[in-house]
C-alpha positions in Angstrom: 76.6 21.9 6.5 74.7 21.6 9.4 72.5 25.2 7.9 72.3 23.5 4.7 70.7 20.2 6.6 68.1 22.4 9.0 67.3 24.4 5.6 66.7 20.9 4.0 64.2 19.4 7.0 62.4 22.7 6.5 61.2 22.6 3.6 60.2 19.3 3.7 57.8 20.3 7.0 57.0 23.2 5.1 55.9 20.9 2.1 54.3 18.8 3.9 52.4 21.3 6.2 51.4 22.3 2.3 50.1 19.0 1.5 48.6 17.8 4.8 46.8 21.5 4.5 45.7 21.3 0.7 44.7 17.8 1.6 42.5 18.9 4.7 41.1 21.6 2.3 40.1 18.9 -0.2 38.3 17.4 2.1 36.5 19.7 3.8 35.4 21.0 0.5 34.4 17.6 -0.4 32.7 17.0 2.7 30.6 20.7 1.9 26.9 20.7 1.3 25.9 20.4 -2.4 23.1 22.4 -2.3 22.7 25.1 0.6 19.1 25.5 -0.3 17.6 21.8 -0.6 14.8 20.5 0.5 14.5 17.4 2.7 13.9 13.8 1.0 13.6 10.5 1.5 16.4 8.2 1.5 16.1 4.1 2.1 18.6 1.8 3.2 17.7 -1.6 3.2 19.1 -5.3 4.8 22.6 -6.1 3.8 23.7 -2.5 3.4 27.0 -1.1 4.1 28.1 2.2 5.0 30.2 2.3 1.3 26.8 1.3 -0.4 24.7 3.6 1.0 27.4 6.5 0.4 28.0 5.6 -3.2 24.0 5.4 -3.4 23.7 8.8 -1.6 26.4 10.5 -4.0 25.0 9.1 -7.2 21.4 10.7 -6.1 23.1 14.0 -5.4 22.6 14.2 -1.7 26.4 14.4 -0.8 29.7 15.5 -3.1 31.7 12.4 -2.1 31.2 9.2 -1.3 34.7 8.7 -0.4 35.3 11.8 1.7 32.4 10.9 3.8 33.6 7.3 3.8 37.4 8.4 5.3 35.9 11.3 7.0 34.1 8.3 9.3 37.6 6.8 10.1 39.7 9.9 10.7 36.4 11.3 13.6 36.1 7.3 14.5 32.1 7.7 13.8 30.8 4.2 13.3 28.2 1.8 14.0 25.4 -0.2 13.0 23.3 1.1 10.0 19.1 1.0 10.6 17.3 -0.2 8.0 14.7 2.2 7.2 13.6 5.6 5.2 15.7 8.6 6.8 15.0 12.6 6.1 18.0 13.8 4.6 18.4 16.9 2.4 21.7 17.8 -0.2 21.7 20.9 2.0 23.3 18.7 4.4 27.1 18.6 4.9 28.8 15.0 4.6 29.3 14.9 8.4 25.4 15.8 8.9 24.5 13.6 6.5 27.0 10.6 8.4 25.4 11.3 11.8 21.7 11.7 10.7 22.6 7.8 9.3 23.9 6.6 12.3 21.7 8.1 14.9 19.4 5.7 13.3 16.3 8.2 13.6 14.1 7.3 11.2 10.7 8.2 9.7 7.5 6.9 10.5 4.5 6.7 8.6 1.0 6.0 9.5 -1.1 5.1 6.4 -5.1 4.3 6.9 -5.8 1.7 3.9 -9.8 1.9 4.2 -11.9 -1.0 3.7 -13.2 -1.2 0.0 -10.2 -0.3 -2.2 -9.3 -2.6 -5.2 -5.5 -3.1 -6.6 -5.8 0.0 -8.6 -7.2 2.3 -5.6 -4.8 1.0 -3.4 -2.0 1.6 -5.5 -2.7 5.4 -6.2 -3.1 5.3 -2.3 0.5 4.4 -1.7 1.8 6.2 -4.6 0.2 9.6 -3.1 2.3 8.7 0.0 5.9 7.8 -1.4 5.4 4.4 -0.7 6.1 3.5 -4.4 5.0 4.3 -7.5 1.3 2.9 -8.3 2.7 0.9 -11.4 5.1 -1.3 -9.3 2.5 -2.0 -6.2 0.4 -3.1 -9.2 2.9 -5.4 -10.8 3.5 -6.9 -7.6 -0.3 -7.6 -6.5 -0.7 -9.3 -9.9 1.0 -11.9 -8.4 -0.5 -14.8 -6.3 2.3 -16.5 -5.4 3.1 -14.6 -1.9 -0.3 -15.6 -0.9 0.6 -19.5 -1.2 3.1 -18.9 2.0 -0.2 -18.8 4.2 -3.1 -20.3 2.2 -1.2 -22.9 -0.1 -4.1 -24.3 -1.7 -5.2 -20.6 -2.7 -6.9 -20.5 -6.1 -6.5 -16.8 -6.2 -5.0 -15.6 -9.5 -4.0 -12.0 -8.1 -3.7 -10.5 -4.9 -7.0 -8.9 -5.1 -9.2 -9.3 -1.8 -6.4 -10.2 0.1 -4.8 -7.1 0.5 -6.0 -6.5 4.5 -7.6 -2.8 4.9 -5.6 -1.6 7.8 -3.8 1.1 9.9 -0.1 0.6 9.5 2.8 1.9 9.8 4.3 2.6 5.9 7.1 5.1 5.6 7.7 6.3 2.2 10.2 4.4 -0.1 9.1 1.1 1.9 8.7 -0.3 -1.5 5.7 -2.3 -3.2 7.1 -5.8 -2.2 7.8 -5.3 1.3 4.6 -2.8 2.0 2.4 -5.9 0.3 4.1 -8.7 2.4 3.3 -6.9 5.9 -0.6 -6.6 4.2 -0.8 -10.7 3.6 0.9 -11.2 7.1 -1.9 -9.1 8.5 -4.9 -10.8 6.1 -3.1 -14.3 7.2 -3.2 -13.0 11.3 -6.3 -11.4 11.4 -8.7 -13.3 8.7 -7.4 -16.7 8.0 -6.1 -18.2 11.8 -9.3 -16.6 13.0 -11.2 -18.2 10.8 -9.8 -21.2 10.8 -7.5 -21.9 8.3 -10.4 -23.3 5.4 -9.5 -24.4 2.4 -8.4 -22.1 0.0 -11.6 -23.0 -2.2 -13.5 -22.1 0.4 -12.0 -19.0 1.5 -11.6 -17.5 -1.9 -15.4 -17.8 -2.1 -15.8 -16.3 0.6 -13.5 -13.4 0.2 -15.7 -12.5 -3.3 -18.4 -12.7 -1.8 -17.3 -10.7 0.8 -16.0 -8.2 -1.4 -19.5 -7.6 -2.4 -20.9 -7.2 0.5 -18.1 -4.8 1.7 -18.9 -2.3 -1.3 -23.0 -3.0 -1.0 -23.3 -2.6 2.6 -23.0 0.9 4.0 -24.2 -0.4 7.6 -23.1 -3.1 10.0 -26.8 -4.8 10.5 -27.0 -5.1 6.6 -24.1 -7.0 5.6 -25.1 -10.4 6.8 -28.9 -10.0 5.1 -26.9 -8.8 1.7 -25.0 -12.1 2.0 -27.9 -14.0 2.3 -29.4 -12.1 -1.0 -26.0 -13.1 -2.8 -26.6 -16.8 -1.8 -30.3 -16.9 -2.9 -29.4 -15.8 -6.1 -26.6 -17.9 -6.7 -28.5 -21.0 -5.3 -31.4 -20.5 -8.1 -28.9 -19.5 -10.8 -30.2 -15.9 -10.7 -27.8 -13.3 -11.9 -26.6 -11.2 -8.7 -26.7 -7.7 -10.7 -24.6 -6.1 -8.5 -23.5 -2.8 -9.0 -20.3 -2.3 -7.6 -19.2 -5.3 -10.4 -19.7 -3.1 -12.5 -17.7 -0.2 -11.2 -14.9 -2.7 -11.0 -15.2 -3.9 -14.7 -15.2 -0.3 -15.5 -12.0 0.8 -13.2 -13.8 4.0 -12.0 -15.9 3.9 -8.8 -18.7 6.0 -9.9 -22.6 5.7 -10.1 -22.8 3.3 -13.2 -25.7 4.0 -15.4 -28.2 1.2 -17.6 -25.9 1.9 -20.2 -23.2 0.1 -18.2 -25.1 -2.5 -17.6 -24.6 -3.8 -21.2 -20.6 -4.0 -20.9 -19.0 -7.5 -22.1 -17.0 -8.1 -18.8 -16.7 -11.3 -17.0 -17.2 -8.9 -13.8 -20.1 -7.8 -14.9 -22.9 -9.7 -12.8 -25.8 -8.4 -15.0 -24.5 -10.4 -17.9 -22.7 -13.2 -16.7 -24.5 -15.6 -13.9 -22.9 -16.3 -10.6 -20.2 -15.4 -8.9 -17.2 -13.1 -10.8 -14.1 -14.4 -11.4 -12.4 -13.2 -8.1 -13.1 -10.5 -5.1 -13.4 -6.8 -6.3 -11.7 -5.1 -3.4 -10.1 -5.6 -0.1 -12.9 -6.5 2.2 -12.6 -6.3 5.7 -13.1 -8.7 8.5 -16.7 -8.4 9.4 -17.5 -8.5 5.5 -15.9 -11.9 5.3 -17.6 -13.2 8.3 -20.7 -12.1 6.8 -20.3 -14.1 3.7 -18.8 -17.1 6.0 -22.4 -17.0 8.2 -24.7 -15.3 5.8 -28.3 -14.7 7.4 -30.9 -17.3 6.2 -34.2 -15.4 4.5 -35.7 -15.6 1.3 -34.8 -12.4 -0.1 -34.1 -12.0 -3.5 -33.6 -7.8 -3.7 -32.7 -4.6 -2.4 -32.5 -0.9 -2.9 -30.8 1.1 -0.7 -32.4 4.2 1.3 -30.6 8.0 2.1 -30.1 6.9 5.5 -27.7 3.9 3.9 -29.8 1.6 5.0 -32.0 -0.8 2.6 -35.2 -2.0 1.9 -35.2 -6.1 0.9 -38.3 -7.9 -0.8 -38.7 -11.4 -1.7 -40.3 -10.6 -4.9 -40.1 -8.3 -7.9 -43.2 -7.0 -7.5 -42.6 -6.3 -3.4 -38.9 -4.5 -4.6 -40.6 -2.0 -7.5 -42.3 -0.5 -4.8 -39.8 -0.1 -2.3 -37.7 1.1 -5.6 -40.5 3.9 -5.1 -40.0 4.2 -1.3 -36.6 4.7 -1.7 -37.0 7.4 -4.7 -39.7 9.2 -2.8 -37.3 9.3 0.2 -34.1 10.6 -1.5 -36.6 13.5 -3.3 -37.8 14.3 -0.1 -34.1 14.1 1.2 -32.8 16.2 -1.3 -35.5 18.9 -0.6 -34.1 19.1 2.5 
C-alpha cells in the first residue's frame, strides 16, 4: 500500500516538475528576442501610461513576442517602478527582460534640434519630419490652428500659427509628437517675445510679427533690419505697394530666387499686386526682427537692393535706387569674377 502511495506522490512531482518545466520553457521562449538582427528604434511612452499599455503597444509594433510574458516576467524577478515619459532606444533584437530594464532604467534619448530663424509652417515641418519628430503632414495640421496661441495672447487675430512658431535651440527627441513639440515653441515665443515686449495687444503684436517676418527674410545683417522696417512703414504710410520678394517665395511655397514672371501671381501674399501688408507673417521671425518692426528707424527711404557683401544700398527715390540697382549689379559681376 504504502509502495503504491510513494509511486502515486511521484508521479504527481514528476508531472508537475513537467509542467513547472514546460511552463518555464514557455516563457523563456516567449521572453526571447524576435529579431536577433534588429536595428535600434524609437519607442514613446507618454503621461498616464502603464507598464501593461506600453507592453501591449510594444508587442503590437513587433519589438517584443509577449506582452504578457514580459508583464509576469516583472512580478516573478520583482522588477518594478515608475515609468519615464519619454522616447527610449529599443530594438526587437532585444530580449523581453532587456527590453523591461531599458524601460525602467528610465534612460532616455535626447535630442537637440536648431530651428533657424526664417522657416515658414511648411519648412519647419520637413525640418521635424527629417528628425522623427513627426511626420510633416501632422505638425502642419496642427500649426493650422490658432487656438493654442489664445492661452498667451488671447486677443490674437492670428488665423494659423505662422510667425509664432519661436526659432530656437531645443531639446526635441524623435516621436515628441507635433502637438507637444509646437506647445514648448509658443511657451518659448510667449517667454521670450511677448513678456518681454510687454504683453501688447494682439492687434498690435500680430502686426508686428508680419512685419517682422519681412524683415527677418530681407535682412541678411543686424544694422539693416531696423532701416528695412522703416522702408516697410514708408510704403505702407503712402499706400505704396511693399514689393517684397520673399512674399512671393511664400505665395509660391519654394524659397527660391523669384523671377518678373512671378511677380504677376494672383496671391493675396503677393505684395507686388496687392497693397499693404499680407494677410499674416511669412515665417518664424526671431526676436531682434520683431523688435525691429516694434522701433523701426525713422528715414525717408522708399527702396533697396541688396549688395554681395549682404548688405544694401537704400535711396529715397526711384531715380537714386536705379542707379544703386547698377552699383549693386556692377558689384556682384565684379564679385563673381572673382
Amino acid at each position: 500500500m504504502r509502495r503504491k502511495s510513494f509511486r502515486a506522490v511521484l508521479t504527481i512531482v514528476v508531472a508537475l516538475g513537467a509542467l513547472l518545466g514546460g511552463g518555464w520553457w514557455q516563457l523563456q521562449r516567449a521572453l526571447a528576442p524576435v529579431d536577433p538582427n534588429a536595428k535600434e528604434t524609437y519607442f514613446r511612452v507618454e503621461d498616464g501610461d502603464t507598464l501593461m499599455t506600453v507592453l501591449i503597444r510594444a508587442e503590437k509594433q513587433g519589438l517584443i513576442r509577449s506582452a504578457t510574458a514580459v508583464r509576469l516576467w516583472s512580478r516573478l524577478t520583482g522588477q518594478s517602478g515608475t515609468l519615464s515619459k519619454g522616447t527610449f532606444s529599443v530594438s526587437a533584437s532585444m530580449s523581453g527582460n532587456e527590453f523591461l530594464q531599458k524601460l525602467l532604467s528610465g534612460r532616455l534619448v535626447g535630442q537637440r534640434v536648431l530651428v533657424r530663424e526664417g522657416l515658414w509652417i511648411t519648412r519647419l515641418a520637413k525640418l521635424l519630419d527629417s528628425k522623427g519628430i513627426d511626420k510633416a503632414e501632422n505638425v502642419i495640421r496642427e500649426a493650422s490652428k490658432a487656438e493654442p496661441l489664445l492661452a498667451y495672447v488671447q486677443d490674437s487675430p492670428a488665423r494659423t500659427l505662422e510667425g509664432y512658431l519661436f526659432p530656437d535651440t531645443y531639446d526635441f527627441p524623435p516621436l515628441l509628437g507635433a502637438k507637444e513639440t509646437i506647445g514648448k515653441m509658443l511657451e518659448a515665443f510667449n517667454r521670450k517675445v511677448f513678456e518681454p515686449l510687454g504683453r501688447p495687444r494682439g492687434d498690435v503684436l500680430h502686426k508686428w510679427v508680419i512685419i517682422g517676418s519681412m524683415v527677418e527674410l530681407e535682412a541678411a545683417v543686424p544694422q539693416d533690419r531696423r532701416r528695412i522696417a522703416g522702408v516697410i512703414y514708408n510704403r505702407l504710410r503712402i499706400g505704396m505697394p511693399l514689393q517684397i520678394d520673399a512674399t512671393v517665395a511664400y505665395a509660391k511655397g519654394v524659397w527660391a530666387p523669384v523671377t518678373v514672371r512671378d511677380y504677376r501671381l494672383d496671391h493675396p501674399y503677393n505684395t507686388y499686386r496687392i497693397r499693404g501688408l499680407p494677410p499674416g507673417p511669412i515665417c518664424s521671425p526671431g526676436l531682434d526682427s520683431i523688435k525691429a518692426a516694434a522701433n523701426p528707424e525713422e528715414h525717408q527711404f522708399l527702396y533697396y537692393v541688396a549688395m554681395p557683401d549682404k548688405t544694401h544700398l537704400f535711396s529715397r527715390t526711384y531715380d537714386e535706387h536705379l542707379r544703386n540697382i547698377s552699383k549693386s549689379r556692377k558689384a556682384f559681376s565684379e564679385a563673381g569674377a572673382r
